[in-house]
N, C-alpha and C positions, 0 to 999 in steps of 0.2 A: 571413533570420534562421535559425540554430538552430534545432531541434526540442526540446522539452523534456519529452517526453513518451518511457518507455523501451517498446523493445518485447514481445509477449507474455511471460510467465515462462518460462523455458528452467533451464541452471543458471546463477543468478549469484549463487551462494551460495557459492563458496571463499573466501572473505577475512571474516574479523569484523571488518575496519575498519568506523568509523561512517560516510562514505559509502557505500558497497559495500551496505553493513548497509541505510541508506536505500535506496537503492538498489532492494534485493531485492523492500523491501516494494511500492514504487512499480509494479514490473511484478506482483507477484504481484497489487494493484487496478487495472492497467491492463485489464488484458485474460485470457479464462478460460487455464485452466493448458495447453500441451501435454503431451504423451505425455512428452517429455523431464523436461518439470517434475517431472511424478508420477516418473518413474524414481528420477530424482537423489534426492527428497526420501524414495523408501523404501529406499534402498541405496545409493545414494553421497555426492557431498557435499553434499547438501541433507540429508540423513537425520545426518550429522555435524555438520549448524550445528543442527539439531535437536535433536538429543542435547546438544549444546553450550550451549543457551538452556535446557533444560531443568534444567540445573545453577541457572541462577539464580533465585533464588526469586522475583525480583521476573518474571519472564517467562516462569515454570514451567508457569503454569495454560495460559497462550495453548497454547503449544508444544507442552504435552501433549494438546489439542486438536487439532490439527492431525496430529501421530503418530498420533491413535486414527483421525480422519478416514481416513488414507494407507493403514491397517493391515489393511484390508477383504479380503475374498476376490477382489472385482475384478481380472481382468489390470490391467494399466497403462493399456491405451487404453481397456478400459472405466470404468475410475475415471475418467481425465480428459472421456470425454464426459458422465461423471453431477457432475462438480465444475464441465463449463462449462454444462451445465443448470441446474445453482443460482447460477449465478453470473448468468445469465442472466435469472431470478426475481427473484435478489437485486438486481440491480443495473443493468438494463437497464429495467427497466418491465415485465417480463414477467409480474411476479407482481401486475401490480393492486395491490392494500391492501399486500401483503405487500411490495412491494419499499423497498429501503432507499437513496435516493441519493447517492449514493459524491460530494455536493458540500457543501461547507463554506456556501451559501446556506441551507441544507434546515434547515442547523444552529447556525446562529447564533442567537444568543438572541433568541425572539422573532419568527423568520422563518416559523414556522406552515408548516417542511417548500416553503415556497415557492422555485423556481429561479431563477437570472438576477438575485440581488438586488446587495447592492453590494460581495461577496466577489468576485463574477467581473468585476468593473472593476478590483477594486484592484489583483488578481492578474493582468490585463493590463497591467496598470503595472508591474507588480514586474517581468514579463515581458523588456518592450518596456525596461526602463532595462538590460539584459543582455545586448539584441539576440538575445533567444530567445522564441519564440511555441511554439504546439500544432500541431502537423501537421495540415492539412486532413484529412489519411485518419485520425487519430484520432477525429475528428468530438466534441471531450467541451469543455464550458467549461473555463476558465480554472482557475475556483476546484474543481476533479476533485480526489479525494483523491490519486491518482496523477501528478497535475501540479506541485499543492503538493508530495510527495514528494521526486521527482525534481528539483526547482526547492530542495530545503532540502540536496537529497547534492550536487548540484553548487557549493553555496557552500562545503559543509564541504569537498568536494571542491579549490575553488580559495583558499581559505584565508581567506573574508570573515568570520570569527568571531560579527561583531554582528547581521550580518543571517543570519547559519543560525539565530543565537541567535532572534531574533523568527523565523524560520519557526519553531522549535520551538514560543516561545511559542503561537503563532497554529493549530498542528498540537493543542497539548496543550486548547487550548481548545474545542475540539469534538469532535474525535475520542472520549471514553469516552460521549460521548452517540451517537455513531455507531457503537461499539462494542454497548452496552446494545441497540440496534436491531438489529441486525444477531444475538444471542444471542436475542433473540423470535423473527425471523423464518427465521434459518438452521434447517433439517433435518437438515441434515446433519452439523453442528459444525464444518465447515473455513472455513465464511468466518468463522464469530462466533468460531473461535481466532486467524484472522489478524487479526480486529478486535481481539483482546483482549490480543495481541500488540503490535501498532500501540498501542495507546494506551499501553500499559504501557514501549513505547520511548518515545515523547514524552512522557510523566509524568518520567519520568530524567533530561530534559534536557541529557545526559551525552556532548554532539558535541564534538568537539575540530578543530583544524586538522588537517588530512590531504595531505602530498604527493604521493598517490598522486592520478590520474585519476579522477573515478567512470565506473561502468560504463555510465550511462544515455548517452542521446546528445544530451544537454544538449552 
């Protein structure tokens, strides 16, 4: 089977197509940012999709969050080991109380923040009807925000309309509650921008068919 999960954040940010777009976000909660990431995002073109999101008001607030984050006196590898420290907090378990689980169980209504409920079955279905599963070396459930992601840019990707459509739906209904967490418990403002970001894409609902490839390795 396919892998459906993309790898670290690097640049995969030249294209504002809405898989690519997907895409982006899928690696940037996959896994913490490299040294490339940060570069791209303060001077090249991740600093140009930047400036570019920041034009739109519905996605201004994220983005400029994430600008003020990147804009630090930090070298580059220093900022990327202090954004994969919070990300690590954030999103690994590292932080105790504080961390916020990058899974769509945590957050469904009703779920009491519990893992392993019945979002990361369904999401191995959604998987398995594709012949694409999770990488063992990701090691993350099904239902990872980063899985759903990358499992919604690959359909926009190969032209499934109705079913990116329900990813969207199924992204836009948990995600501003994952978002809202994530603005508590981030320090630093770069995850709770990319969360605010994230949800403000999937509130849009605004995916189209795309002939292009997405970049994930769906």
């Amino acid at each position: 089977m396919k892998d459906a999960v993309p790898g670290p954040a690097a640049d995969r940010s030249r294209s504002r197509r809405p898989a690519e777009m997907l895409d982006w976000l899928a690696a940037l909660f996959a896994a913490p940012p490299t040294v490339e990431f940060v570069a791209s995002h303060r001077r090249g073109p991740g600093a140009d999709l930047l400036r570019d999101l920041a034009r739109d008001p519905d996605l201004a607030h994220g983005a400029a969050l994430l600008r003020e984050a990147l804009a630090g006196a930090d070298d580059d590898r220093a900022l990327a080991a202090r954004l994969g420290r919070s990300f690590g907090l954030l999103f690994e378990g590292v932080g105790g109380p504080d961390t916020v689980p990058p899974y769509e169980s945590a957050f469904r209504q009703g779920s009491a923040w519990r893992l392993f409920q019945a979002p990361t079955g369904e999401m191995e279905a959604l998987l398995a009807e594709r012949d694409l599963s999770v990488s063992p070396a990701a090691a993350m459930p099904a239902d990872h925000l980063a899985v759903e992601l990358a499992l919604t840019a690959h359909l926009v990707a190969t032209g499934d309309d109705e079913s990116a459509e329900a990813m969207i739906r199924r992204l836009a209904g948990w995600t501003p509650a994952f978002a809202d967490a994530c603005g508590v418990a981030d320090g630093e403002g770069f995850w709770a921008g990319a969360a605010i970001l994230l949800a403000a894409v999937t509130a849009s609902g605004n995916f189209t068919s795309n002939p292009s490839q997405s970049t994930a390795s769906a």
